[in-house]
C-alpha positions in Angstrom: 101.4 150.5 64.6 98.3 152.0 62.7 96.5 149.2 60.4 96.4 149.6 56.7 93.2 150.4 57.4 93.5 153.6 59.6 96.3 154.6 56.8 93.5 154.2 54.5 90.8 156.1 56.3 93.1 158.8 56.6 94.1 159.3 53.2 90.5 159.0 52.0 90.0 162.0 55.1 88.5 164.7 52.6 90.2 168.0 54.4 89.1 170.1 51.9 85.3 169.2 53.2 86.5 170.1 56.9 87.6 173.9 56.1 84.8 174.6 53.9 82.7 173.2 56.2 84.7 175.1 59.0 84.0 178.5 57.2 80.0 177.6 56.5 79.6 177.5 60.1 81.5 180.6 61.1 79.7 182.5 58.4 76.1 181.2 59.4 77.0 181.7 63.6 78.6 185.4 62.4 76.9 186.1 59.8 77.6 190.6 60.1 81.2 190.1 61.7 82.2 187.9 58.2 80.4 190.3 56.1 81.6 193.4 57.4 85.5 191.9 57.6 84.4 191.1 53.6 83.0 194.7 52.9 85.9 195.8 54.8 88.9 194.2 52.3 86.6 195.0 48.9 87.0 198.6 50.4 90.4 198.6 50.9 90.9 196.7 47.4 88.5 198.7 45.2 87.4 201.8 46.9 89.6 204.6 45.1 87.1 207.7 45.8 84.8 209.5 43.1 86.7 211.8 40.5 86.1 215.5 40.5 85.7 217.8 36.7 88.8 219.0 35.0 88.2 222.9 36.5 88.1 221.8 40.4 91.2 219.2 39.4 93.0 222.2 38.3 91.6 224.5 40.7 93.0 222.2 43.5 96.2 221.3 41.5 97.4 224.8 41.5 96.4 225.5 45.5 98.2 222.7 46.1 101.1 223.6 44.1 101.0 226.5 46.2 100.9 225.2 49.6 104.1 223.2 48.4 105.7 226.4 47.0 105.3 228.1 51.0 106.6 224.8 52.5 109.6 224.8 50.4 110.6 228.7 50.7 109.0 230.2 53.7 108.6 227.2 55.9 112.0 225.6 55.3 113.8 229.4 55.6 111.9 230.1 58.4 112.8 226.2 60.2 116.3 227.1 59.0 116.9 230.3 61.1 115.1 228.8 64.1 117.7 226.2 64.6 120.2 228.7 64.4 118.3 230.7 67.0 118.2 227.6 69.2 121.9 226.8 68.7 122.9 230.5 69.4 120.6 230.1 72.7 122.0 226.9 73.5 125.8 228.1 73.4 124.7 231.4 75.6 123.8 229.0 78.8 126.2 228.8 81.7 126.6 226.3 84.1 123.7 224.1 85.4 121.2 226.3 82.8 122.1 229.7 84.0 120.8 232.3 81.7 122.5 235.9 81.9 121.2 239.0 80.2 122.6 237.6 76.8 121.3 234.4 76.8 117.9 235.7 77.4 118.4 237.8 74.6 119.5 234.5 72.5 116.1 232.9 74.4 113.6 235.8 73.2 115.1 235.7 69.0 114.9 231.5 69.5 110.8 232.2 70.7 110.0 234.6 68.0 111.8 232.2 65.6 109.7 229.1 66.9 106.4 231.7 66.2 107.3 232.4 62.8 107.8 228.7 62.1 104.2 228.3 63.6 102.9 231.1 61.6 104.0 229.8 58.2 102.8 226.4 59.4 99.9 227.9 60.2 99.4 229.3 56.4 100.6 226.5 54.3 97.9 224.2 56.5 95.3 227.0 55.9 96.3 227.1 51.7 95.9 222.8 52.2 92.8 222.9 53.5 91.1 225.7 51.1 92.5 223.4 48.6 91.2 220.2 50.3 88.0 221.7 50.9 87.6 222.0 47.1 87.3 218.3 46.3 86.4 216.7 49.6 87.1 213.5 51.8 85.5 211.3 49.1 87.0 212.6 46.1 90.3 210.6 44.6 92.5 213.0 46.0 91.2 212.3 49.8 90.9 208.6 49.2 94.7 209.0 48.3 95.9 210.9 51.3 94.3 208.4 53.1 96.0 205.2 51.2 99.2 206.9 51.7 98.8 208.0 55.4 97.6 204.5 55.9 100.8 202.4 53.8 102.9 205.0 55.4 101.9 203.9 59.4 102.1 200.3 58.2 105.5 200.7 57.1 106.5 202.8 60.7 104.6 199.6 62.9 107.0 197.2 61.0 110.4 199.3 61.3 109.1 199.7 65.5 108.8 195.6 64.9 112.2 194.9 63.4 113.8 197.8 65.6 112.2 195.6 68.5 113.1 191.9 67.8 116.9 193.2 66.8 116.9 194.8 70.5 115.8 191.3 71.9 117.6 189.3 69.2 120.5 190.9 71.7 119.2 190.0 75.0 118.0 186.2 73.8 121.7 185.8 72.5 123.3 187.3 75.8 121.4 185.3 78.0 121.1 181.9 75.9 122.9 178.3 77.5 125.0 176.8 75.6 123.1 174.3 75.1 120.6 175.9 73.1 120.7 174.9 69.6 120.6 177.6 66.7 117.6 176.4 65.4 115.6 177.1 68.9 116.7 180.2 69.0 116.1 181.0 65.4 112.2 179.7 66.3 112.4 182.3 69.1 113.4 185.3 67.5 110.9 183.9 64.7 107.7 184.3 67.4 109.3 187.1 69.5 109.1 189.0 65.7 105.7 187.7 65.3 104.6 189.2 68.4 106.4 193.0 67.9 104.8 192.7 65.1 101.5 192.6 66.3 101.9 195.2 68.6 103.6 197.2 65.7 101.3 196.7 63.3 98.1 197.8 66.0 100.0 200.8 67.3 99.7 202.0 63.7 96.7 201.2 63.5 95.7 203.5 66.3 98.4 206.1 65.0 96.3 205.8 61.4 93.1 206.3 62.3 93.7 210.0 64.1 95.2 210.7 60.4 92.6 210.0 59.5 90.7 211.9 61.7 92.6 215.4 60.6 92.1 214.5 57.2 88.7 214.7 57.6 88.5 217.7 59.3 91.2 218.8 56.9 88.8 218.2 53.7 86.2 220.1 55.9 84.0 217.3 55.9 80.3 218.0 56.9 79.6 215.9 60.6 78.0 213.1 59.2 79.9 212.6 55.9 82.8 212.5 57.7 81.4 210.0 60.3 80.5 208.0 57.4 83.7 208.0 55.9 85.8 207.5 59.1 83.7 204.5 59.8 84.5 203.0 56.5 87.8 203.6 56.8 88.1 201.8 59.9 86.2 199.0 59.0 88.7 198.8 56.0 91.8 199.1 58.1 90.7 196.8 60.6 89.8 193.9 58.2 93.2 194.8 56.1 95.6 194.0 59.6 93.6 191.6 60.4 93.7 189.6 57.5 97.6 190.1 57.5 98.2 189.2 60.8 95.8 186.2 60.7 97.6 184.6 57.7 101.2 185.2 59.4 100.1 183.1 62.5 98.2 180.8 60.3 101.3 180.1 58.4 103.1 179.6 61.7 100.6 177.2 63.3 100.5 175.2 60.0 104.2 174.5 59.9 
């Protein structure tokens, strides 16, 4: 049995002392990991790009608007007819993918329609990137496709997560004893989520940063702009998972 006095020493225990104290001496033995993890979440909070004048706004509103215009006419006509020109091809094979004279025919239409669709790909990525090209990386509108590329792989690495823990949520269940109360196997599905999640959120990670990539070449960004840029991005990213992932096992570590 502990002594009124132990009780008493450790209520007087001053934890608050202990995790400052903690963080003093991380930042003093890493002083340029702490500070770029820092720089990296005041990016990722703050940084919202420079704004461009109201002519190269409108200028790159209306290219845009035309891009959009191509993708929803040509592109989508021309993505229409090549899955009919796949289905036609598709219906024309024999046995065991024997292709006669006709379903060669049905073969050549279903290439040239896959080469159109490439060809108006081609354009409406052309009419993007004269209109990207007119503002840059740096400008609001880049920072923006790169929040939303960014938000968007987040979102895919925790649908791969949940898609992942119901699939072993299956397999836990199947092979559990009996005996197994519901509470450990709530607790395992719990860390088993944790740990999809991890590899989720990193795969996206991965995933984001060749977005980000193209959208710097997209912008037509000059070689060492854009290495600047990617850099900061990454630094950004990196510090934002981080920080996320840290506080989820944090939470789960402290109860």
């Amino acid at each position: 049995m502990p002594s009124n006095t132990d009780v008493k020493k450790i209520e007087d225990f001053d934890f608050g002392a202990l995790v400052i104290g903690t963080a003093k001496n991380v930042v003093k033995k890493r002083p340029i990991t702490v500070s770029t993890w820092i720089l990296g979440l005041l990016l990722a909070a703050f940084a919202n790009g420079f704004q461009v004048d109201d002519t190269t706004r409108e200028s790159y509103s209306m290219t845009l608007s035309h891009a959009k215009e191509v993708d929803r006419t040509e592109l989508n006509k021309a993505l229409i007819a090549l899955q009919k020109a796949e289905d036609r091809y598709y219906n024309a094979k024999g046995w065991f993918w024997a292709c006669d004279k006709k379903c060669q025919m049905a073969k050549d239409k279903a290439d040239m329609a896959r080469a159109e669709v490439n060809r108006v790909q081609k354009k409406r990525d052309e009419i993007m990137t004269t209109a990207r090209k007119e503002v840059g990386i740096w400008s609001v509108f880049g920072v923006r496709d790169v929040r939303d590329s960014f938000w968007s792989s987040w979102k895919s690495g925790k649908d791969v997560a949940t898609r992942w823990t119901m699939m072993d949520s299956m397999f836990m269940m199947i092979g559990s004893s009996r005996e197994e109360s519901m509470i450990s196997m709530i607790l395992k599905i719990v860390m088993q989520y944790i740990m999809n999640l991890t590899v989720g959120l990193i795969g996206a990670f991965f995933y984001f940063i060749y977005n980000v990539y193209y959208l710097i070449v997209s912008y037509g960004e000059p070689t060492l702009s854009g290495l600047a840029f990617f850099l900061l991005v990454m630094v950004a990213g990196m510090s934002t998972v981080g920080t996320y992932l840290f506080a989820i096992y944090g939470t789960v570590a402290g109860g």
